[in-house]
C-alpha positions as CSV (number, residue, x, y, z in Angstrom):
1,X,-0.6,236.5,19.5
2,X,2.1,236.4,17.3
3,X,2.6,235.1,14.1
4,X,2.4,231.2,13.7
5,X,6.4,229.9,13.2
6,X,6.3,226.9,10.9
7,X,9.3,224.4,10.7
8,X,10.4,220.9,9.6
9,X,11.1,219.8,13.3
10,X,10.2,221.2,16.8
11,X,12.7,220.2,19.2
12,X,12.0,220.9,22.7
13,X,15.3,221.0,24.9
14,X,18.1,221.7,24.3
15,X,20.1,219.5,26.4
16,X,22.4,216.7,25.1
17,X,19.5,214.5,23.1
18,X,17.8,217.9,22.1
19,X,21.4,219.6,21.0
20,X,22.9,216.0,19.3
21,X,18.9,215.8,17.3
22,X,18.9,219.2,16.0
23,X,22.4,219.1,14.6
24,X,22.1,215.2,13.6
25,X,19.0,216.8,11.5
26,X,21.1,220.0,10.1
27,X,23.7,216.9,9.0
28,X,21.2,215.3,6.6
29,X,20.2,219.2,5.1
30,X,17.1,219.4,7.4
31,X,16.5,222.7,9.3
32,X,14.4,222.9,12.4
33,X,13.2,225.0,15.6
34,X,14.9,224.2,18.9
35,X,12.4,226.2,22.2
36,X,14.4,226.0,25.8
37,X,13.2,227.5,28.4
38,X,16.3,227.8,30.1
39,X,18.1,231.2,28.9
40,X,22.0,228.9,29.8
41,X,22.8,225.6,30.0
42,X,21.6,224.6,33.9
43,X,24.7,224.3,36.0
44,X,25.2,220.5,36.1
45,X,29.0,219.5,37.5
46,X,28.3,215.7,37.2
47,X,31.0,213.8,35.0
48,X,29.2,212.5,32.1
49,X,30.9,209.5,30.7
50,X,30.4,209.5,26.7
51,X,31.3,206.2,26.0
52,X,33.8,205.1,22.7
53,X,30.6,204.4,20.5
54,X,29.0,208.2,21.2
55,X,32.0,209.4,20.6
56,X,32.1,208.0,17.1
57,X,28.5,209.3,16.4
58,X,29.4,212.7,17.9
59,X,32.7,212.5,15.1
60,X,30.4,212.6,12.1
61,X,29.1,215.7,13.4
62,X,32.3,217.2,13.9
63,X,31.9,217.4,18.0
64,X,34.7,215.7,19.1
65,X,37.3,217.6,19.6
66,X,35.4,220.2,21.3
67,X,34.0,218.3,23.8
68,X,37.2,216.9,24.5
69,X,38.7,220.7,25.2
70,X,36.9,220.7,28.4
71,X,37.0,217.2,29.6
72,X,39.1,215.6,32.6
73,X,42.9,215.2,31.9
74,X,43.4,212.6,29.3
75,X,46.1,210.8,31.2
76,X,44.1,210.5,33.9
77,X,42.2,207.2,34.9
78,X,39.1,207.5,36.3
79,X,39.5,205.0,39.4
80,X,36.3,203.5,41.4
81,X,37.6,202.7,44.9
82,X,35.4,200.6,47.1
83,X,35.4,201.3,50.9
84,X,34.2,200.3,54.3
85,X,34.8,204.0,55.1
86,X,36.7,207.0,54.5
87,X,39.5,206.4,57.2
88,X,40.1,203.1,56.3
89,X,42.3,200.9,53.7
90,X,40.2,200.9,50.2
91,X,38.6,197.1,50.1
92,X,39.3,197.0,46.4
93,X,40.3,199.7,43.4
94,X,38.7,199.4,39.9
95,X,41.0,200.8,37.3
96,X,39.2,202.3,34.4
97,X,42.2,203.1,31.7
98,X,43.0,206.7,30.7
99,X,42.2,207.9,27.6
100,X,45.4,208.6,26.4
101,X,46.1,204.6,27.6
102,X,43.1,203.7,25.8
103,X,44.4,205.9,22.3
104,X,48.0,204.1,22.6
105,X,46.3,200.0,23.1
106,X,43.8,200.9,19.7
107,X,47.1,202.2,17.9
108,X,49.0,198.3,18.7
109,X,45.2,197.0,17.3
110,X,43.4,196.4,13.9
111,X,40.9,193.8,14.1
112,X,37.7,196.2,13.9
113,X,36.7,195.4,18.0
114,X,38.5,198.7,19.3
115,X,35.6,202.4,18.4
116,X,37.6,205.3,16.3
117,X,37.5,206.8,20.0
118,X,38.0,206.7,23.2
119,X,35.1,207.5,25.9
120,X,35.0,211.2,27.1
121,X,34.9,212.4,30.7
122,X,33.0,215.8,30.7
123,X,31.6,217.7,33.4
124,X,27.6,217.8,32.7
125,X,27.6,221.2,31.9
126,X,30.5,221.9,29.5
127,X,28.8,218.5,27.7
128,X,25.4,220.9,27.5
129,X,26.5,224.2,27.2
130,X,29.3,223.1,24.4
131,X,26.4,221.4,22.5
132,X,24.5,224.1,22.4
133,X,26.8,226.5,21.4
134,X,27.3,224.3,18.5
135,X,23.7,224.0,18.3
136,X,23.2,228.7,18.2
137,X,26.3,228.7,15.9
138,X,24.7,226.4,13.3
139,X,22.8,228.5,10.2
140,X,19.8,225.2,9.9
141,X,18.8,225.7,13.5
142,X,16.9,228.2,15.2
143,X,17.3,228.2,18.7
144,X,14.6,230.2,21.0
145,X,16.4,230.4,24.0
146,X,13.9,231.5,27.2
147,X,11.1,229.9,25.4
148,X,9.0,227.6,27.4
149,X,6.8,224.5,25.8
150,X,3.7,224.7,27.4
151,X,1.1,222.9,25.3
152,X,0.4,220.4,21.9
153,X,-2.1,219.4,19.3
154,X,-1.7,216.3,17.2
155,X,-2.8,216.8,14.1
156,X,-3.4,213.9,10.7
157,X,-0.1,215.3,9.2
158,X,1.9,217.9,11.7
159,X,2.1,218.6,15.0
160,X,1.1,222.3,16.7
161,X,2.5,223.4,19.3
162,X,2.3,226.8,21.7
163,X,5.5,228.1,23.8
164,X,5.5,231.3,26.1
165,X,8.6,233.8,25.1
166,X,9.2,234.3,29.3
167,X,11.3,237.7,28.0
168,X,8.4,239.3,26.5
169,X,5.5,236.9,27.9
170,X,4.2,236.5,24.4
171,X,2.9,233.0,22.8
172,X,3.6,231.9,20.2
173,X,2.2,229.3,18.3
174,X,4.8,226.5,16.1
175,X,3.9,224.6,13.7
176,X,5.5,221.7,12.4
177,X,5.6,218.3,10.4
178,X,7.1,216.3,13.3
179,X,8.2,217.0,17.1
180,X,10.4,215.9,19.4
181,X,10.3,216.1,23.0
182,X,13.5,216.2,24.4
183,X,12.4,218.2,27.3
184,X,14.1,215.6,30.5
185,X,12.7,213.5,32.9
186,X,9.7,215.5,33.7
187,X,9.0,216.0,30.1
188,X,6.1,217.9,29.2
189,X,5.5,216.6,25.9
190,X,5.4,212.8,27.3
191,X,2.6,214.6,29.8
192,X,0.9,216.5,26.7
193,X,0.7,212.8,24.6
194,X,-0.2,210.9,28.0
195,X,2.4,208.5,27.9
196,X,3.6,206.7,31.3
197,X,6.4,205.4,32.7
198,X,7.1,201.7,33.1
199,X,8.9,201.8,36.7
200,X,11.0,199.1,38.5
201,X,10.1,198.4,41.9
202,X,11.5,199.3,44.7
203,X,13.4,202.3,44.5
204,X,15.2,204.6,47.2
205,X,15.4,208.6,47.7
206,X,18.8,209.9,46.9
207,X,19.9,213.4,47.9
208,X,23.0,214.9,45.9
209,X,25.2,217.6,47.7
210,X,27.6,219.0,45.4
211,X,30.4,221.2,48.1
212,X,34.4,222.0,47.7
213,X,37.2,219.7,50.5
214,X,40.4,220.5,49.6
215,X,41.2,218.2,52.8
216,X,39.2,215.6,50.9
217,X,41.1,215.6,47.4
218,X,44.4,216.0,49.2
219,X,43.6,213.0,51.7
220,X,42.3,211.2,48.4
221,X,44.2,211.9,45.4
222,X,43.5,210.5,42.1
223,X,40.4,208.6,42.7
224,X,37.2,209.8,40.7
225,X,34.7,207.8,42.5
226,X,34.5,206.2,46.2
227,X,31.9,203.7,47.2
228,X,31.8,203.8,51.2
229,X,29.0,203.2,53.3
230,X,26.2,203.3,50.4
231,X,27.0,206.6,49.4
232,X,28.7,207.9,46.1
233,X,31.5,210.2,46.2
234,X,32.8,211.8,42.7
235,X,35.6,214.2,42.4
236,X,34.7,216.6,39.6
237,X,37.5,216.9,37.8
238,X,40.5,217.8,39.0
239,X,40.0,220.6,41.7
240,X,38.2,220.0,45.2
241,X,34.9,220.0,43.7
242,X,33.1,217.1,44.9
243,X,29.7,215.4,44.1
244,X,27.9,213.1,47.0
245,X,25.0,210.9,46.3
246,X,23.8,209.7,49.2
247,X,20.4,207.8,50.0
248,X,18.1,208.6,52.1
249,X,16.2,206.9,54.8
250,X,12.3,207.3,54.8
251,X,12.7,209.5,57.8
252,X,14.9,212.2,55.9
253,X,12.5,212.6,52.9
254,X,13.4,216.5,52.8
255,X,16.6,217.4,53.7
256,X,17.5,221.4,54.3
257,X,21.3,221.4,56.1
258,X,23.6,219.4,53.1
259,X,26.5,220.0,55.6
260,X,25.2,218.8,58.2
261,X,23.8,215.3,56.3
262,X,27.6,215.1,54.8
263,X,28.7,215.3,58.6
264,X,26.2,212.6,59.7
265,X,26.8,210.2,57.0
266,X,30.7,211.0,55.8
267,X,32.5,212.6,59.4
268,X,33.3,215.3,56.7
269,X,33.2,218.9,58.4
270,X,32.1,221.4,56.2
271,X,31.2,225.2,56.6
272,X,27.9,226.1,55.1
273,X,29.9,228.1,52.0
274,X,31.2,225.3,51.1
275,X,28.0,223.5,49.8
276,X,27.2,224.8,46.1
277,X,24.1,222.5,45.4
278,X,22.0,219.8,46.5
279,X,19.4,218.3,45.0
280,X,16.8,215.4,45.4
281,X,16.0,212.4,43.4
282,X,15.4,208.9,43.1
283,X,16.6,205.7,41.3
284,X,13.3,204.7,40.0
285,X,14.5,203.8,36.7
286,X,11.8,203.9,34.4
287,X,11.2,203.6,30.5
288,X,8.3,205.3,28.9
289,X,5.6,202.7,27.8
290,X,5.3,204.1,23.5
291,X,8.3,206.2,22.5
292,X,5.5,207.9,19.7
293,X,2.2,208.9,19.0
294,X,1.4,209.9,15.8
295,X,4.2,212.8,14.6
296,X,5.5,213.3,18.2
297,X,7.9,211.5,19.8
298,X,10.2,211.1,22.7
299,X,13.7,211.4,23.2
300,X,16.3,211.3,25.4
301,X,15.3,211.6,29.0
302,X,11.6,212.3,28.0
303,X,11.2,208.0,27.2
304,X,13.6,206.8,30.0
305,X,14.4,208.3,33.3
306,X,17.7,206.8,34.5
307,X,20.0,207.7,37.9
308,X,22.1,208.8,39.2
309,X,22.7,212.3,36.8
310,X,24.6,211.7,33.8
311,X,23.3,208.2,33.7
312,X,22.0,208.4,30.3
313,X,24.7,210.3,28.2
314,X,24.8,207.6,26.1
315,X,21.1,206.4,25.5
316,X,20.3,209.7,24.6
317,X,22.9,210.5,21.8
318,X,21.8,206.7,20.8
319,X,18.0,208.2,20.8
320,X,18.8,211.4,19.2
321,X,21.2,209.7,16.4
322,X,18.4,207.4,15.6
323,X,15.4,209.5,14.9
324,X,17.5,212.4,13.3
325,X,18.4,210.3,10.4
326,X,15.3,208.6,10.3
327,X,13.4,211.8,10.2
328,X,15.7,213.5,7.2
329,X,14.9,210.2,5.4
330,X,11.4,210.9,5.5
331,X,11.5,214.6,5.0
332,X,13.8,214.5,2.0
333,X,11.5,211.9,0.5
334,X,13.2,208.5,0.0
335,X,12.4,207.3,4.1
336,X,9.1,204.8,4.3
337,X,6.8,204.8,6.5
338,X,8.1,201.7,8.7
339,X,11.5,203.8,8.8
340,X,9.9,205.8,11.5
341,X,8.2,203.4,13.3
342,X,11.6,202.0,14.1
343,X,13.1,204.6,15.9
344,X,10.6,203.2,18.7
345,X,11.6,199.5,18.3
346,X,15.2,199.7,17.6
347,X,15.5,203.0,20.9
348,X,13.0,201.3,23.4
349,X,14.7,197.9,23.7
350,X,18.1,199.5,24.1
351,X,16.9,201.7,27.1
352,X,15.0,198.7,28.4
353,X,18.8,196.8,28.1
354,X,20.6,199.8,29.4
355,X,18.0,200.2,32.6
356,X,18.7,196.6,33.4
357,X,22.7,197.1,33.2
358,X,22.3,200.1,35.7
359,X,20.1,198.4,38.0
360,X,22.5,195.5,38.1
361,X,25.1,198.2,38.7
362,X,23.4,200.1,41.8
363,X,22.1,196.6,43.4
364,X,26.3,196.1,43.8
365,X,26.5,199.3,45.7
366,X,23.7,198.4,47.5
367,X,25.0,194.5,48.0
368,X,28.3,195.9,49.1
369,X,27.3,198.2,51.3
370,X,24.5,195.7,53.4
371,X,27.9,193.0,53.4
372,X,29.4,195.9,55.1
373,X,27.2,196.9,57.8
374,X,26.9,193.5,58.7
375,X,30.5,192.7,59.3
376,X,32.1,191.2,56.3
377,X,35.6,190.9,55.9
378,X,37.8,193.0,53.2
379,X,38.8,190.2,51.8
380,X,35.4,188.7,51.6
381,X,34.1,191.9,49.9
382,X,36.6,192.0,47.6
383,X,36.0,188.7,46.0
384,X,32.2,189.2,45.7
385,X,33.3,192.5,44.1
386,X,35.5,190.8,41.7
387,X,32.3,188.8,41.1
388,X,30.5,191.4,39.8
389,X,30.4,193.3,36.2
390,X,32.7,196.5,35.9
391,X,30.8,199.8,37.2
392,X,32.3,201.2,34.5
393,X,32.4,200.6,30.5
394,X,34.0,202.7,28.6
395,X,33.8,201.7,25.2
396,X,29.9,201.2,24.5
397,X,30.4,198.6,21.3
398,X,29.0,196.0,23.0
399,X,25.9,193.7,22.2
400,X,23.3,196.2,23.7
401,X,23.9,198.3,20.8
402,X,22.9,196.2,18.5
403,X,19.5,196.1,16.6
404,X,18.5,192.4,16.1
405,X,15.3,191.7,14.3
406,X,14.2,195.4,13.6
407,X,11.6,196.1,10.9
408,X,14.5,197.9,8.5
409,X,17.6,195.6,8.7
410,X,17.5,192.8,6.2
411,X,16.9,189.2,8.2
412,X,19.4,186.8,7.7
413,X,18.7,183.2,7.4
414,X,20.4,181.4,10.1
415,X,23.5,183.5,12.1
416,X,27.1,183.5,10.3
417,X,28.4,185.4,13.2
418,X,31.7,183.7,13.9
419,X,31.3,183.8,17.8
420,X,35.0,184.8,18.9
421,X,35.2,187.3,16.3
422,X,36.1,191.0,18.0
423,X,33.6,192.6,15.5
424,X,31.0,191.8,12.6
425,X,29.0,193.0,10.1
426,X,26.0,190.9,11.0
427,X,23.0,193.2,9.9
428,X,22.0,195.7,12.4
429,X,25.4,195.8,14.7
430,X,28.1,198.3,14.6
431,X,30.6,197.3,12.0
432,X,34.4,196.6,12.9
433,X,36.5,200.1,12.6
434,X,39.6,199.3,10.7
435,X,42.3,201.8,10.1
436,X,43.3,202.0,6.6
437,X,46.8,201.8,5.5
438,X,47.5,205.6,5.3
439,X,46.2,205.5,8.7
440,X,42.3,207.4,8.3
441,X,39.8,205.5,9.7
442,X,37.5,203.6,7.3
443,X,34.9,205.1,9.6
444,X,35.5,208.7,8.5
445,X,35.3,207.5,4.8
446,X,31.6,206.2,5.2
447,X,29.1,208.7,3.7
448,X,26.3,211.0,5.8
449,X,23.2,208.8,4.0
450,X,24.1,205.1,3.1
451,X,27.0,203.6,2.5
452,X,27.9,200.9,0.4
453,X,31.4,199.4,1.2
454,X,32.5,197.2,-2.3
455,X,35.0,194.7,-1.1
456,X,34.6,192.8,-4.2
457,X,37.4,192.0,-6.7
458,X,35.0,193.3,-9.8
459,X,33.5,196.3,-8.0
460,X,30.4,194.9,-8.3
461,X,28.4,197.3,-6.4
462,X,28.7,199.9,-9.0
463,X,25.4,199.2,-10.4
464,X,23.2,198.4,-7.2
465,X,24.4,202.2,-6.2
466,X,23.4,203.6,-9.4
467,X,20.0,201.6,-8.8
468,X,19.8,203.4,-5.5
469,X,20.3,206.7,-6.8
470,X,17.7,206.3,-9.7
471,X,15.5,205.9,-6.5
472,X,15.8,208.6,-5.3
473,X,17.9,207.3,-2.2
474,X,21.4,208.9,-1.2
475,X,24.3,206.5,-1.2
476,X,27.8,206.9,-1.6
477,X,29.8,203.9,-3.2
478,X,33.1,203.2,-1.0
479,X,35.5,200.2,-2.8
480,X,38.2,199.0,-0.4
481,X,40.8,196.6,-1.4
482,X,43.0,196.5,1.8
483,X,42.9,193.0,3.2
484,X,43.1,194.0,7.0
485,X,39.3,195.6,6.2
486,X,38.4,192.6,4.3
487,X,39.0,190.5,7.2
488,X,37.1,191.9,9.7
489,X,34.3,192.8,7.6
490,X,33.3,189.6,6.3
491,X,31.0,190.2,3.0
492,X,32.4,191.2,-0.1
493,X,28.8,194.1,-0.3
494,X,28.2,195.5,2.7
495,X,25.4,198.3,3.1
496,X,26.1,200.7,5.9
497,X,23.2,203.1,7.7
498,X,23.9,206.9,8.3
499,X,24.1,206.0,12.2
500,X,27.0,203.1,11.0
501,X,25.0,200.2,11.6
502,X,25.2,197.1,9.1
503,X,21.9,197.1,7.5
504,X,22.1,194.2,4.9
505,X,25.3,192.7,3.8
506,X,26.1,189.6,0.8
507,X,28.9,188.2,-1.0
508,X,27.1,188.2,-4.1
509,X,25.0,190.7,-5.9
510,X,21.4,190.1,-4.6
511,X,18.3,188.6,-7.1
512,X,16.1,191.7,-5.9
513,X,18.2,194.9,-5.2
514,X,14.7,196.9,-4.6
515,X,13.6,194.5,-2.4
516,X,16.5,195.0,0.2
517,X,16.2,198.4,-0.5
518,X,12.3,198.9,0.3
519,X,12.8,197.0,3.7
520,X,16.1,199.6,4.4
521,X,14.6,202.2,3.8
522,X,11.1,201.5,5.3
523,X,9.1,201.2,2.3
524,X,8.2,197.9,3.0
525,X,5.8,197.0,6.1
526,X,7.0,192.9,6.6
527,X,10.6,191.9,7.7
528,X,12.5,189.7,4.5
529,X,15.1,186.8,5.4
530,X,17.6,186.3,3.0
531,X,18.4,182.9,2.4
């Protein structure tokens, strides 16, 4: 046996959640051990949309621009065209706006409703393997590549954990204050802590056949994804790589000849080298019942299992955002115990939100393709489509990420939400991102720990963030006087969370500055209105 490791944080996986956790953790000055057992990134060709709101948590961590090096073309839109089949007109085309469109419509805008960026289109496995090269290049994190979790012990104050080195078939045994277990779908650290999945009923098989058609793109063109006779079609970027999710009947449980299924189902004829993949799956959507027990938690994948692949891009930077701050708080000494807790409150109920959204979405497909087979007209479709929510959201600043009524955003008394407003700074949403007038984004001026933006005419903050600091707790002191920010943002003091969600917010200085700051911070078990 070899010598016992010991470390802050043990995350297991490195895929997105695990990658965006470890680095979200080396952000606050908090070092950690990352074990894969996978020696590369698993080849993974699925687009991944990273919505606008990722994006912006991936831009404090410096991502951006590398992730954008190996996504689709910028100027091009990523289409969803509806179809009664392959050989026949398109019943109705969904535009989804390029980025480049997107960049030149937030320019013409200042209002705060518009994220710092646009979405991202990546292929799954340049969105892995670019994370964790970020991830091996970064001198806080220790990635064990090849090393394989296998099992966990709980204890009052830590976690301990063993993992086989499959190059040299030692174990080795980790221990560490927390753990995360961002280890996918069929997480073994959600089977170590013997937590289940909550499922939705009635779910279908799905096989996915990844194979190359130049006939395909060229008969097809620019559209990303086709909806036609309940199966999927997604052009992977912009070769003749193609990606086909197609469901299966109970009858075709296993399937072994991807060619021949694609014939069956699509009239697409296709040599046997020109399938690269398949694999098989199924849109059970579920949501792990606890996302904790005691110093161990799940992230990621590992607490909700969505479909198709690439589903949950955004739920799992969300996830991994969340409890990387929240852990550094309580690591460095000034998080509370209720700080913690949160990450399960605040994470669960956006997963159960987002699983509900994506069931919506694939009960369309379904819908449309039943209308089909049972003789509806194009135009009939097309206005039950037109019906229906968008398949695709690109921005991802929308209600579901907010955090209403968690344990460590001050309570208001009453909601002073103005209703048509494009943003807010109600406690616990995303605030309005206003361009300043030498054009940076106020965004990129908020701190890593707290933030508190002084709109005030006397700088009146200056003393609550000295009371902060006295306590021990990191925040920066950012006074803006331009009135486009004071618009949008509402409150003269407004206190901003590392992960750039309002937490408390006044126009006055408050009668008990430590009171807001024990609920904050977590120091304080019971939620506090303020009236």
């Amino acid at each position: 046996m070899a010598p016992v490791l010991r470390t802050s944080v043990l995350v297991v996986g490195s895929g997105v959640a695990g990658s965006v956790l470890a680095l979200e953790l080396a952000h606050h000055n908090v070092a950690s051990i990352v074990v894969e057992r996978a020696s590369r990134p698993q080849r993974h060709p699925d687009l991944n949309l990273v919505p606008g709101r990722s994006m912006e948590l991936l831009r404090r961590l410096g991502l951006t621009t590398e992730i954008r090096k190996h996504g689709v073309d910028p100027d091009r839109g990523a289409d969803v065209v509806w179809s009664q089949g392959l050989d026949r007109l398109p019943v109705l085309v969904s535009q989804v706006t390029s980025v480049n469109q997107l960049r030149r419509r937030y320019a013409t805008s200042n209002d705060g409703s518009a994220p710092v960026e646009p979405y991202a289109l990546v292929p799954g496995t340049e969105l892995a393997g670019g994370l964790r090269d970020a991830v091996r290049a970064h001198p806080l994190i220790d990635l064990r590549e090849g090393w394989t979790f296998t099992d966990l012990r709980l204890e009052q104050d830590g976690a301990i954990a063993t993992v086989l080195d499959a190059e040299t078939g030692i174990r080795h045994v980790i221990e560490a204050n927390y753990l995360a277990g961002c280890d996918g779908a069929q997480s073994t650290v959600r089977r170590c802590l013997g937590v289940s999945l909550q499922q939705l009923p009635a779910w279908t098989h799905h096989c996915t056949v990844y194979f190359r058609s130049a006939d395909l793109a060229c008969r097809l063109g620019r559209p990303s994804t086709i909806i036609t006779d309940g199966i999927t079609l997604q052009r992977s970027g912009d070769g003749d790589l193609w990606i086909g999710h197609l469901p299966l009947t109970p009858g075709e449980s296993t399937v072994t000849d991807a060619a021949r299924l694609l014939h069956d189902r699509l009239g697409i004829g296709l040599e046997a080298s020109q399938v690269e993949g398949m694999a098989q799956w199924d849109d059970s959507l579920g949501v792990a019942t606890g996302y904790r027990r005691g110093t161990a938690y799940l992230v990621g994948e590992a607490a909700h299992r969505f479909a198709p692949p690439g589903a949950a891009v955004d739920t799992c930077i969300g996830d991994a955002v969340d409890l990387g701050w929240k852990l550094a708080a309580s690591i460095n000494g000034w998080g509370g115990p209720a700080l913690l807790s949160s990450y399960e409150s605040e994470r669960r109920r956006r997963a159960l939100l987002d699983r509900e959204l994506l069931a919506r979405t694939l009960e369309t497909r379904r819908r449309f393709c039943r209308l089909a087979a049972a003789g509806a007209s194009r135009e009939f479709l097309a206005d039950v489509l037109r019906e229906e929510a968008p398949q695709v959201e690109t921005s991802g600043t929308g209600l579901v990420g907010e955090h209403p009524g968690s344990p460590v955003v001050w309570q208001e008394a009453g909601n002073r939400r103005n209703g048509s407003a494009p943003g807010t700074t109600l406690p616990g949403a995303r605030p309005p991102a206003v361009r300043l007038p030498d054009g940076d984004q106020l965004f990129d001026r908020l701190g890593p720990q707290f933030t508190l933006v002084d709109l005030s005419d006397d700088v009146s903050g200056t003393s609550l963030v000295a009371s902060a600091r006295a306590r021990g707790i990191p925040m920066a002191h950012l006074t803006v006087a331009d009135a486009a920010v004071r618009a949008a943002w509402e409150s003269r003091l407004v206190l901003v969370r590392p992960d750039q969600h309002i937490a408390w917010r006044t126009d006055d200085p408050p009668p008990d500055w430590d009171l807001v700051l024990d609920v904050v911070t977590g120091q304080h078990g019971q939620n506090h209105v303020n009236t």
